[in-house]
C-alpha positions in Angstrom: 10.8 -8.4 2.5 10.8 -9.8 -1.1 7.4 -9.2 -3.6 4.3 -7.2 -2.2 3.8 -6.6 1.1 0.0 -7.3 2.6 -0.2 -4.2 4.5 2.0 -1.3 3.7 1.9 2.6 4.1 5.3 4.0 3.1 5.9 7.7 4.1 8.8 9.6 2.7 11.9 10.2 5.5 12.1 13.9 3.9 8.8 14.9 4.3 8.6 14.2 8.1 8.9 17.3 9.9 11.2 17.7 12.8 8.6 18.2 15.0 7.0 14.9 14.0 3.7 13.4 11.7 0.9 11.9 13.1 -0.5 9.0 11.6 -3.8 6.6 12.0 -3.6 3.0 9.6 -6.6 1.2 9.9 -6.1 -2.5 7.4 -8.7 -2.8 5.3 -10.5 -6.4 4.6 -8.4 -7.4 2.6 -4.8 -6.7 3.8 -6.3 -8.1 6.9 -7.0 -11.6 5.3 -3.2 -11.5 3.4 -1.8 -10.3 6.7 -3.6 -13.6 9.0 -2.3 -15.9 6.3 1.6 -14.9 6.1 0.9 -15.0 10.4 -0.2 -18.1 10.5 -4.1 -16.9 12.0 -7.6 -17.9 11.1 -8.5 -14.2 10.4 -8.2 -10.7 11.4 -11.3 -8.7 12.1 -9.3 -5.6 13.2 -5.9 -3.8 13.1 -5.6 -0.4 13.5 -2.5 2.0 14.5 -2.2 5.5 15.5 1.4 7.4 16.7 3.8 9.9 15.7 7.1 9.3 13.1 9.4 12.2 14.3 12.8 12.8 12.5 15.3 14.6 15.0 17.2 17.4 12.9 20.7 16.9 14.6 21.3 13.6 14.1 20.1 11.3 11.1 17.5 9.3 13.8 13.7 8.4 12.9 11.3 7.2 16.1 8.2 5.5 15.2 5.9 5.9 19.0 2.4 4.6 19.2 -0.1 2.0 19.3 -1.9 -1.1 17.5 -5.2 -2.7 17.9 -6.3 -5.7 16.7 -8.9 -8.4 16.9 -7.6 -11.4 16.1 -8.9 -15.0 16.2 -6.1 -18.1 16.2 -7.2 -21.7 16.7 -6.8 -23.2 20.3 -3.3 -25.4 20.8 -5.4 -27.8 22.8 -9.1 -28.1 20.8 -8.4 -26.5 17.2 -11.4 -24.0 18.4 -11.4 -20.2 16.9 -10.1 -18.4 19.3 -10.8 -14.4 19.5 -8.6 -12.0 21.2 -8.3 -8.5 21.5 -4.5 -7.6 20.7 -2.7 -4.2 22.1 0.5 -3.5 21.5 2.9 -0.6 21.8 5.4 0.9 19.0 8.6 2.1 19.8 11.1 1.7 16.8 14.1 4.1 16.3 15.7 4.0 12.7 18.8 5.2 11.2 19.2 5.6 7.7 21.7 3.6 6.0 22.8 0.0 5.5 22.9 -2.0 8.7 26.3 -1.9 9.9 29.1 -5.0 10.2 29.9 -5.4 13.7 32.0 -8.5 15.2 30.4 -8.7 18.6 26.8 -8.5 19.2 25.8 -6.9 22.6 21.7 -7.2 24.1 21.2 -4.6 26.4 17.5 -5.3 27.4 17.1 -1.7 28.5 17.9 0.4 25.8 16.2 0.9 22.3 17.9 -0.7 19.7 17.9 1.3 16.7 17.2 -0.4 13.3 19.1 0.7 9.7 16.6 2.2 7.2 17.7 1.7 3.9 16.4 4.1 0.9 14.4 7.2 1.5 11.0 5.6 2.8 9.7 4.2 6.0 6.9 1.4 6.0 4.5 2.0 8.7 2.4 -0.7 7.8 4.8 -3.3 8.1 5.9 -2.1 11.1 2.3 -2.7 12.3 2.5 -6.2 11.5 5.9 -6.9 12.8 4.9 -5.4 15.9 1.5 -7.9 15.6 3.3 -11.0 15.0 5.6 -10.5 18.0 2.4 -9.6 20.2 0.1 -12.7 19.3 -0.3 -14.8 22.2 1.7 -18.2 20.8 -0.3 -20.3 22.8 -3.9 -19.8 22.6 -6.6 -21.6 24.2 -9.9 -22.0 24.2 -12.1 -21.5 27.8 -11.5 -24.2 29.8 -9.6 -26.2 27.7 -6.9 -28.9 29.2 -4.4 -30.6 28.2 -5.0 -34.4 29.2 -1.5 -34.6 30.7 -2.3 -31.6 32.8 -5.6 -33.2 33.5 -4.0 -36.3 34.9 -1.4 -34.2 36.9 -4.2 -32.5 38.8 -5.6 -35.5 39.5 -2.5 -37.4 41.0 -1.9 -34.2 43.5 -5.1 -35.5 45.1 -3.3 -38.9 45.7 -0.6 -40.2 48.3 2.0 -41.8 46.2 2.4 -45.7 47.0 4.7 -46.4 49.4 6.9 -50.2 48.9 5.7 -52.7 51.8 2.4 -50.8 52.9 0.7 -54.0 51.1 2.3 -55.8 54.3 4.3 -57.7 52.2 7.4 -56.1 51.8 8.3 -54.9 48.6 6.1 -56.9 46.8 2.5 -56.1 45.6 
């Protein structure tokens, strides 16, 4: 990412023992309010992360495990109300340092971890907090009870038999 980032807490790759680093982020008022903007929220009361960075010592691999909580509050798709949610999210990243390789052929295995390239000698745990947010927002919130008139109308029709040509007794004709 290019310029300042809203919420960041770098930790050094060296320093992480091999054994693994706990760590608890809580955003403060401000990161929160920089981070709903650049997300595209009305405003985030709440975003907190706890978890373990370990580095393995046999291979050049970092895993970020844990969790996030949030409060969030978007604006309804269907009435523009505030809409507050609770968010909760898992973290499972694995990281390799080094530039991301070239490949030809991109394969998705759905099952297995893909592991990210970490360039330089730091690890942002703080963006990885919101990256993990962003993907976890609902992207459709709405307000209680709110409809959509088309689905309104829909509901209503099931309740009707369709019209059938000729039951006016007049052939195709109304």
């Amino acid at each position: 990412m290019v310029g300042e980032r809203e919420f960041s807490r770098e930790i050094e790759i060296a320093r992480i023992p091999t054994g693994g680093r706990r760590f608890a982020i809580t955003a403060e008022p401000g990161e929160r309010a920089a981070l709903a903007a650049r997300l595209g929220v009305e405003r985030i009361d709440r975003l907190v992360a706890e978890g373990t960075v370990r580095r393995r010592a046999a291979e050049p691999l970092v895993t970020v495990e844990g969790r996030l909580e949030a409060e969030v509050t978007q604006l309804c798709v269907v009435t523009l109300e505030p809409v507050t949610s609770r968010v909760e999210a898992s973290l499972l990243r694995l990281f390799v340092p080094g530039p991301a390789p070239t490949v030809e052929e991109i394969v998705i295995d759905p099952l297995r971890e893909e592991v990210e390239p970490l360039e330089g000698d730091r690890l942002d745990l703080g963006e990885l907090v919101a990256e993990e947010l962003a993907v976890a927002l609902d992207p459709y919130p709405r307000a209680p009870g709110a409809a959509l008139v088309i689905e309104q109308a829909a509901a209503g029709e099931q309740g009707r038999q369709p019209a059938r040509p000729g039951a006016n007794g007049r052939g195709d004709r109304p």
